[in-house]
Residue, then its C-alpha position, 0 to 999 in steps of 0.5 A: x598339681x604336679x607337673x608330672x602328675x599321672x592324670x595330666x601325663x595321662x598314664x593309665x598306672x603309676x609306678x609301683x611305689x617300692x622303686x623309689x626306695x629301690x633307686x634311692x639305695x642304687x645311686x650309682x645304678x639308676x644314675x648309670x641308667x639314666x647317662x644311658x637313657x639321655x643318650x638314647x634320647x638324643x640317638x632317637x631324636x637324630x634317627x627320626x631326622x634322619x628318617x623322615x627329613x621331608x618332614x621340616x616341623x619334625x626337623x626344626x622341633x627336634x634339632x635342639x632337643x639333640x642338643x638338650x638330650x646330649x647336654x642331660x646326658x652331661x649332667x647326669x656324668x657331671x654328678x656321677x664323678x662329683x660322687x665318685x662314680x664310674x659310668x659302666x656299660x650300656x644295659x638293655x632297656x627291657x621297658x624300651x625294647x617291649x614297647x618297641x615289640x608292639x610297634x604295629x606291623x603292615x601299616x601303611x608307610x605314611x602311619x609309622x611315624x605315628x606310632x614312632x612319635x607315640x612311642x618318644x612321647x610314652x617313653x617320655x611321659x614315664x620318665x618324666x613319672x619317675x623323676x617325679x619320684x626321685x624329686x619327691x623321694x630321694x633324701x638328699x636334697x641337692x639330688x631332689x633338685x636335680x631331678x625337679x629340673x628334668x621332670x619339667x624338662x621331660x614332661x616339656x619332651x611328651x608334649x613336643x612328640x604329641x605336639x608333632x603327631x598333631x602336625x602330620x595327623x587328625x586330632x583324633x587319629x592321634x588321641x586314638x593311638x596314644x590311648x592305645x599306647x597307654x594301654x600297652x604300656x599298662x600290659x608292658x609294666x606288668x611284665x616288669x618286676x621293679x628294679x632300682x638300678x633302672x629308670x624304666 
């Protein structure tokens, strides 16, 4: 079974299937999005250490997952100009920005790192989907590859986020919430049409 199979994730729906052929045939788009994704990554990572350093789980966990969101972020640029390709600008992360709408309001102070961390681990769990995808799916071989390694990397990532959650909160208080970010996930992808030049 695949590591980024969608019953070990967890993922209520798979990505629609037309995307990966749409991504495959917007090489220098999806790879522009993805050098923006693992920079975010890392920008969220040192947001939440910032935020909650009394937390030294929290803290210790995440202090290299900076640096291995930083190093993707490396690669993904290294493979970009091997091709030839310029970085462009930042683009808006729909997918990101409607999960982030849904974070709960008027929760007691000590919940929100709940949903904070469910919300790492979903963005993490769907990327780690879509790589899946890209290493199944690309006809180039040498990119199938690159994208295996940051499957396995990712699916690593929606563990950590969950693994923390666990650490702060009640096994069940945690299942609870992830299944009701999987349900708002499932709402929020079908108000996305599939578009190749993003990785979400």
């Amino acid at each position: 079974m695949s590591t980024a199979d969608n019953s070990i994730l967890g993922l209520k729906m798979p990505t629609d299937p037309r995307w990966a052929d749409l991504a495959s045939i917007s090489l220098e788009e999806i790879l522009t999005d993805h050098a923006f994704c693992e920079q975010k990554a890392a920008t969220q990572c040192i947001s939440l250490i910032q935020r909650y350093p009394e937390h030294e789980a929290l803290v210790t966990a995440l202090s290299p997952i900076v640096t291995e969101e930083w190093g993707h972020f490396r690669m993904v640029w290294a493979e970009m100009k091997k091709r030839g390709y310029n970085l462009g600008k930042q683009r808006k992360d729909e997918y990101v920005n409607l999960l982030l709408q849904n974070e709960p309001k008027g929760i007691p102070a000590q919940d929100k790192l709940l949903h904070k961390l469910m919300i790492c681990a979903m963005i993490e769990a769907r990327s780690c989907e879509r790589f899946r995808l890209l290493s199944e799916e690309l006809e180039e071989e040498a990119l199938r590859k690159f994208y295996y390694k940051f499957m396995v990397s990712e699916a690593g990532h929606y563990r950590l986020f969950i693994d923390l959650a666990m650490e702060y909160y009640p096994s069940e208080k945690v299942k609870d919430a992830w299944q009701q970010w999987l349900a708002i996930e499932t709402i929020v992808l079908r108000q996305l049409a599939p578009r190749g030049d993003r990785m979400h």
